[in-house]
C-alpha positions as a Markdown table, in Angstrom:
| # | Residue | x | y | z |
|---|---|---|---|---|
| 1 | Unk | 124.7 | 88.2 | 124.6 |
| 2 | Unk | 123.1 | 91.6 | 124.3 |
| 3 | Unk | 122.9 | 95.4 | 125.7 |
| 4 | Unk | 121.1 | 97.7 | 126.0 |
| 5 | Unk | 121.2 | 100.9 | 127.3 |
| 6 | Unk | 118.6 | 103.4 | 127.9 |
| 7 | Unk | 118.8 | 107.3 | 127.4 |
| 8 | Unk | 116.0 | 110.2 | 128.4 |
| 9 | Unk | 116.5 | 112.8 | 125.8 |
| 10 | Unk | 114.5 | 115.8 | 125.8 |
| 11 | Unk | 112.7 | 116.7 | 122.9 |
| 12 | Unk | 114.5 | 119.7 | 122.2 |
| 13 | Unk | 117.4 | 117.3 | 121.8 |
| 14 | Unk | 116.3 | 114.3 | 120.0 |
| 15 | Unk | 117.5 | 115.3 | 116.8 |
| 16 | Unk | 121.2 | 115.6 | 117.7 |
| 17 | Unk | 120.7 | 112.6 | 120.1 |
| 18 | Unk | 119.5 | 110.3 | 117.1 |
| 19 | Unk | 122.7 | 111.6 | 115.3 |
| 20 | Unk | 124.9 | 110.6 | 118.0 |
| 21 | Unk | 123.4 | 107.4 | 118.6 |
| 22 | Unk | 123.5 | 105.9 | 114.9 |
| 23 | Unk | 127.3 | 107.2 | 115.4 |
| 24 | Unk | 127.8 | 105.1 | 118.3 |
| 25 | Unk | 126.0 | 102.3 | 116.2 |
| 26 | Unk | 128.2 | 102.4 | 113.6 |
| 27 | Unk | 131.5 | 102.7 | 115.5 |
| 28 | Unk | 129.9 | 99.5 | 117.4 |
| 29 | Unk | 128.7 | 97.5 | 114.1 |
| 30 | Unk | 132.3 | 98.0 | 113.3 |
| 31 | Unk | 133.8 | 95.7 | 115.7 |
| 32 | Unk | 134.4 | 92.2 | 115.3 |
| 33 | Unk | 131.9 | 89.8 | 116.9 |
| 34 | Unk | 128.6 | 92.6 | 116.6 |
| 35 | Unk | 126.1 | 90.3 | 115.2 |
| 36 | Unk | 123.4 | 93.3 | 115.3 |
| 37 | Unk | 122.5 | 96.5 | 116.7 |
| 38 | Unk | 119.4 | 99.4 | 116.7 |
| 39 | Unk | 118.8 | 102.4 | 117.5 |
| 40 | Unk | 114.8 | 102.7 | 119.1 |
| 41 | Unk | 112.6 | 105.4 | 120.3 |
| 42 | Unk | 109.6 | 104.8 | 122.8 |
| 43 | Unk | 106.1 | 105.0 | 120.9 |
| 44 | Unk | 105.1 | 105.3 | 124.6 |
| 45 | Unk | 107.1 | 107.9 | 125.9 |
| 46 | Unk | 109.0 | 109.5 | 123.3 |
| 47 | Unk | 111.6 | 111.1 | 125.4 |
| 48 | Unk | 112.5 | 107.5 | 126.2 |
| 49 | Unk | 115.8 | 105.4 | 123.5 |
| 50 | Unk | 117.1 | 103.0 | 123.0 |
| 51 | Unk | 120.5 | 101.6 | 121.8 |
| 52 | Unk | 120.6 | 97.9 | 121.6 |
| 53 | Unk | 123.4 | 95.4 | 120.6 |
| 54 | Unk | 123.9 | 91.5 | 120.2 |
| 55 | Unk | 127.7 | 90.5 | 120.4 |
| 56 | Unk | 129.1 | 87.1 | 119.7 |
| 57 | Unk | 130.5 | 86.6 | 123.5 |
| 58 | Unk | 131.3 | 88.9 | 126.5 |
| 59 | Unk | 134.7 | 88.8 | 125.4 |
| 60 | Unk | 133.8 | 90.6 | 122.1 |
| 61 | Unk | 131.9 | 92.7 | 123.4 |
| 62 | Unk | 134.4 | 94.0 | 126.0 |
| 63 | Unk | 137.3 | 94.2 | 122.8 |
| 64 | Unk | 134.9 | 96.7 | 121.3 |
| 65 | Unk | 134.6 | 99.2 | 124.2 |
| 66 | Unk | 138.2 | 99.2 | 124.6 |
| 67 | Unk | 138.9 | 100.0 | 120.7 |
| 68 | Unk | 139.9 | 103.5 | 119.9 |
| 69 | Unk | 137.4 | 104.3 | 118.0 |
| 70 | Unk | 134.8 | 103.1 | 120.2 |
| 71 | Unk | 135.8 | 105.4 | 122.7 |
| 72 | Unk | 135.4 | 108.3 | 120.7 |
| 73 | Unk | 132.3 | 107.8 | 118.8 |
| 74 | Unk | 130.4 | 105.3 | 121.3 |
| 75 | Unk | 131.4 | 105.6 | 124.5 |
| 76 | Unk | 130.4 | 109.6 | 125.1 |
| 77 | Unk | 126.7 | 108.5 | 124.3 |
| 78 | Unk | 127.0 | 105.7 | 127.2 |
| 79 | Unk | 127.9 | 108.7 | 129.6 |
| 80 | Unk | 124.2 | 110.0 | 129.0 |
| 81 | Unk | 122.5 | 106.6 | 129.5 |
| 82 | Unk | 120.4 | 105.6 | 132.6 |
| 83 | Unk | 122.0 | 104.1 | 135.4 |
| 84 | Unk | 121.2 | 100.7 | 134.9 |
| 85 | Unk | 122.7 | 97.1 | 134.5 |
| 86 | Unk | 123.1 | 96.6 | 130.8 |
| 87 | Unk | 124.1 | 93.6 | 129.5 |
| 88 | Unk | 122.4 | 90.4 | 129.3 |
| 89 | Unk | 122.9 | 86.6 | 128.4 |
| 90 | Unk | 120.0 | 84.8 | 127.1 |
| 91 | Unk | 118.4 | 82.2 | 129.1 |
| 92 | Unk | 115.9 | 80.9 | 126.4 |
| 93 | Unk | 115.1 | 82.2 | 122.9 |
| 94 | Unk | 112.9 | 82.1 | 120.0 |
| 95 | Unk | 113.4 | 82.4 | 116.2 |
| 96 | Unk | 110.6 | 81.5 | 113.6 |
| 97 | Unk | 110.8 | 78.4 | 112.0 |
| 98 | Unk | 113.8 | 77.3 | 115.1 |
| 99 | Unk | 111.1 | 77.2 | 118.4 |
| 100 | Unk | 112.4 | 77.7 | 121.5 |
| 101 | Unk | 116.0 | 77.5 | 122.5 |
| 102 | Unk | 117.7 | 77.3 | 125.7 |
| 103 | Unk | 121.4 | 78.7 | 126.4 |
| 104 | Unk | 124.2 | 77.5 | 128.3 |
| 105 | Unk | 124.8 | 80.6 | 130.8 |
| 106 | Unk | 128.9 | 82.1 | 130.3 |
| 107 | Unk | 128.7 | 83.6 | 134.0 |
| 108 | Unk | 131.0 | 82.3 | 136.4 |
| 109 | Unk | 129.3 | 81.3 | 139.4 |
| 110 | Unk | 131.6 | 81.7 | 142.6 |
């Protein structure tokens, strides 16, 4: 599964914003089951980021918000980020030299 979360930083701002982020990145990369993770800026619209994550399971991903130091270096960056579903579950991938691959879905369908 991955997330991502989306932030509009003023300009003014960015700098301390990118310093904050890769914090948040780190505290994240820390945690058991975080396969990857960036940091990205819009070429488009450069008030516009981006902090994105791939986790191992929903389970590990929820273990990592809860840890201490999560809280304290990640989770005041998610406060600032748009208002927005975040995480997703991948339907169908691709990977060079792997093609397409489909995914068995972990929701729970009621």
């Amino acid at each position: 599964m991955f997330v991502v979360t989306r932030y509009r930083v003023p300009e003014p701002e960015s700098e301390q914003f990118a310093q904050l982020a890769r914090q948040a990145l780190e505290a994240l990369a820390e945690r058991p089951g975080c396969l990857e993770g960036r940091v990205s800026r819009s070429i488009d619209e450069p008030d516009l980021w981006l902090l994105s994550t791939r986790w191992q399971s929903v389970g590990t991903y929820r273990r990592a918000l809860s840890h201490p130091e999560v809280k304290v270096r990640a989770v005041p960056l998610m406060y600032r980020c748009i208002d927005e579903p975040t995480a997703f579950e991948d339907q169908v991938s691709f990977a060079a030299g792997q093609g397409l691959t489909e995914h068995e879905s972990d929701l729970i369908v009621e």
